[in-house]
MARDO-359759 format. One record per residue (C-alpha): x, y, z. Coordinates in steps of 0.25 Angstrom, whole numbers, padded with zeros to 4 digits, always signed. Example, Ala and Ser with C-alpha at 12.3 -4.5 7.8 and 13.67 -1.06 7.14 Angstrom:
BEGIN
+0049-0018+0031/+0055-0004+0029/
***
This chain:
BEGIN
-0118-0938+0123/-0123-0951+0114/-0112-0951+0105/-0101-0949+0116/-0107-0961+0122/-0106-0969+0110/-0092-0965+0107/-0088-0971+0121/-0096-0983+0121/-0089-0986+0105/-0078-0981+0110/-0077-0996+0120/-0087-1003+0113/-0076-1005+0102/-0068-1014+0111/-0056-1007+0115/-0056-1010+0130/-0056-1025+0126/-0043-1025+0117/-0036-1020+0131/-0045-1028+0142/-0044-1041+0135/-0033-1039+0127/-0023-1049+0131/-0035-1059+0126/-0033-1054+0113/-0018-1055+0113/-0019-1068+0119/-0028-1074+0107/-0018-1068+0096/-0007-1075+0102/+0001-1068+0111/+0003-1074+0126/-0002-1068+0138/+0008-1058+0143/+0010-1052+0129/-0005-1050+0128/-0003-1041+0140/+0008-1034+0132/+0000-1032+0119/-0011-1026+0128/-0002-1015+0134/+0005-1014+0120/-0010-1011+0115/-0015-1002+0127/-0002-0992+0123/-0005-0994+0109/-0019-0988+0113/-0013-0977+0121/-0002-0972+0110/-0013-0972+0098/-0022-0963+0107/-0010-0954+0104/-0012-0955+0091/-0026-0949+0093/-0024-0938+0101/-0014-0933+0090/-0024-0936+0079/-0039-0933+0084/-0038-0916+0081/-0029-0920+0067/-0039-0930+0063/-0050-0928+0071/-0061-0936+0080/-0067-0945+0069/-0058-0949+0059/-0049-0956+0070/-0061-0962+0075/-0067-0966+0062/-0054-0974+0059/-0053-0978+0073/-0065-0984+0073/-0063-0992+0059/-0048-0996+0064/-0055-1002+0078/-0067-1010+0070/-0058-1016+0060/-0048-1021+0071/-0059-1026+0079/-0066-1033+0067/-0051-1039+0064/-0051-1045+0079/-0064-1051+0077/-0061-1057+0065/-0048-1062+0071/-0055-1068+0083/-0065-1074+0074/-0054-1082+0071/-0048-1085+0084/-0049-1100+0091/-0049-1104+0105/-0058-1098+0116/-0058-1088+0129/-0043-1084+0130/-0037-1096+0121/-0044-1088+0109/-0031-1086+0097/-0030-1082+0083/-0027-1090+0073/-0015-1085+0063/-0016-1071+0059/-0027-1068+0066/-0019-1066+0080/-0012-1055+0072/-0023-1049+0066/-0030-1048+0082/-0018-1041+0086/-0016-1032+0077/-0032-1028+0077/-0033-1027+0091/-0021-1016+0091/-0027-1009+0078/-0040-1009+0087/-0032-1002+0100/-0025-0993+0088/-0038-0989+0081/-0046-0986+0096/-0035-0979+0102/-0033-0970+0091/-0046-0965+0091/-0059-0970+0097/-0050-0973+0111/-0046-0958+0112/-0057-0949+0103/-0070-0953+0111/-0064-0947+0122/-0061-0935+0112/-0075-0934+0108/-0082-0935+0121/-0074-0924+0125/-0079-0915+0113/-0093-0919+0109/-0101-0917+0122/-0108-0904+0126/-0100-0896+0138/-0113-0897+0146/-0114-0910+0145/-0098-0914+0142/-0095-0921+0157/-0107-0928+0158/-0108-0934+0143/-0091-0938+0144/-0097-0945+0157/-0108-0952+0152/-0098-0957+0139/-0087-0960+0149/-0096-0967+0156/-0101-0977+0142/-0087-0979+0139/-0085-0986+0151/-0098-0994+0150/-0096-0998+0135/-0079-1001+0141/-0086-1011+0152/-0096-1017+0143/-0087-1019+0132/-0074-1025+0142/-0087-1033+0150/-0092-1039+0138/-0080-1043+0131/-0077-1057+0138/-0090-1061+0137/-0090-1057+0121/-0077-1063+0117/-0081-1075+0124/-0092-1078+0115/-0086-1072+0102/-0073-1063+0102/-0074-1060+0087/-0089-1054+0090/-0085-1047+0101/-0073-1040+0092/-0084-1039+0081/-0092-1031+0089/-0081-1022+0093/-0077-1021+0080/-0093-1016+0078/-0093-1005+0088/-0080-1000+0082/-0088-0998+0070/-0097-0993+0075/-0089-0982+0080/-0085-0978+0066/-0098-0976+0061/-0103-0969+0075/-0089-0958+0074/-0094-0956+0057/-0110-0953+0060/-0109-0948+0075/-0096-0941+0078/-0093-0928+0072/-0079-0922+0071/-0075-0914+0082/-0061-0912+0078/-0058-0896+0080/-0070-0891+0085/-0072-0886+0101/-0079-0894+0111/-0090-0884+0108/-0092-0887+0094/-0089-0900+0096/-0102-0902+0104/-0110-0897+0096/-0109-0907+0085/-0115-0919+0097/-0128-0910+0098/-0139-0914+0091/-0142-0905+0076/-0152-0897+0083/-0145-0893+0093/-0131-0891+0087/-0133-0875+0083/-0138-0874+0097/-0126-0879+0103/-0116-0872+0095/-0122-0859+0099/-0121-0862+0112/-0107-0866+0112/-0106-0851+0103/-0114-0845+0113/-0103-0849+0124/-0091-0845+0117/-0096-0833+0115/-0099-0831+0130/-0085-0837+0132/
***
């Protein structure tokens, strides 16, 4: 249940609902006026919508943790870029820009950013709370994750203005923190699930002790299946 958690509360704690809340901010500090800021937003909101796509095709080819290994390495970089470029930034509160090619650089983070989450940790957590809890205890454990995502969502979306306010490169830093974070969590937590049944699936979320127990369990109800 702990590591279903985890992977929810990473899964906002990296930032991505503060690209879309507060992205015509972003856009406004690169340079680009108000109404094309709402643009880029939309533009950026489908591009997260078409790279999920790209997921769902990928995820039984690939599997669960190489996409969110590299998606997890593609959202720190990106975010450490956009702190570095609003380390540079001068001006305060909305009048924040970005000095020469420092606005482009933003840009183009912030969208490798969108690219990198919605191509694997935006879509795959909820692939993996689908597969790694128990039967018995599935509905209530995908509550009780659903549940912290929405937390970790209101915390992160809550604390953000208050953040940039007092340091916008540090609040991207630790976004960028979290995201790797997420990469070492996948590589020493998360097992492959790729081609297995939800059965099988389960059992490699138990504890050691108890992992022979459970797979003869799940045998014992196949065979009475």
């Amino acid at each position: 249940v702990w590591i279903g958690i985890i992977l929810s509360v990473l899964q906002q704690f990296v930032g991505i609902n503060v690209i879309f809340y507060y992205s015509t901010t972003l856009w406004k500090a690169v340079g680009f006026q108000e109404k094309d800021s709402l643009t880029i937003s939309v533009a950026t909101a489908i591009t997260n919508i078409l790279v999920t796509l790209v997921a769902i095709a990928l995820v039984d080819r690939i599997g669960r943790r190489p996409i969110m290994l590299a998606g997890s390495i593609g959202m720190a970089l990106s975010l450490g870029t956009m702190a570095l470029a609003f380390g540079s930034a001068t001006g305060s509160g909305d009048a924040i820009s970005l000095p020469g090619a420092w606005g482009p650089a933003a840009l183009v983070a912030a969208n490798v950013f969108v690219i990198s989450f919605g191509a694997s940790w935006g879509p795959l957590v909820w692939v993996l709370l689908g597969e790694i809890f128990p039967s018995r205890i599935r509905a209530r454990a995908l509550g009780l994750a659903a549940a912290a995502q929405w937390i970790a969502n209101f915390a992160i979306t809550l604390s953000f203005p208050v953040m940039a306010a007092a340091s916008l490169p540090l609040t991207y830093a630790m976004y960028a923190l979290f995201a790797a974070a997420s990469f070492f969590f996948v590589m020493f937590k998360v097992p492959e699930t790729n081609g297995m049944s939800l059965e099988q699936a389960e059992t490699l979320f138990v504890p050691k002790g108890s992992a022979k127990e459970a797979a003869k369990e799940s045998a014992k109800e196949s065979a009475r299946a």
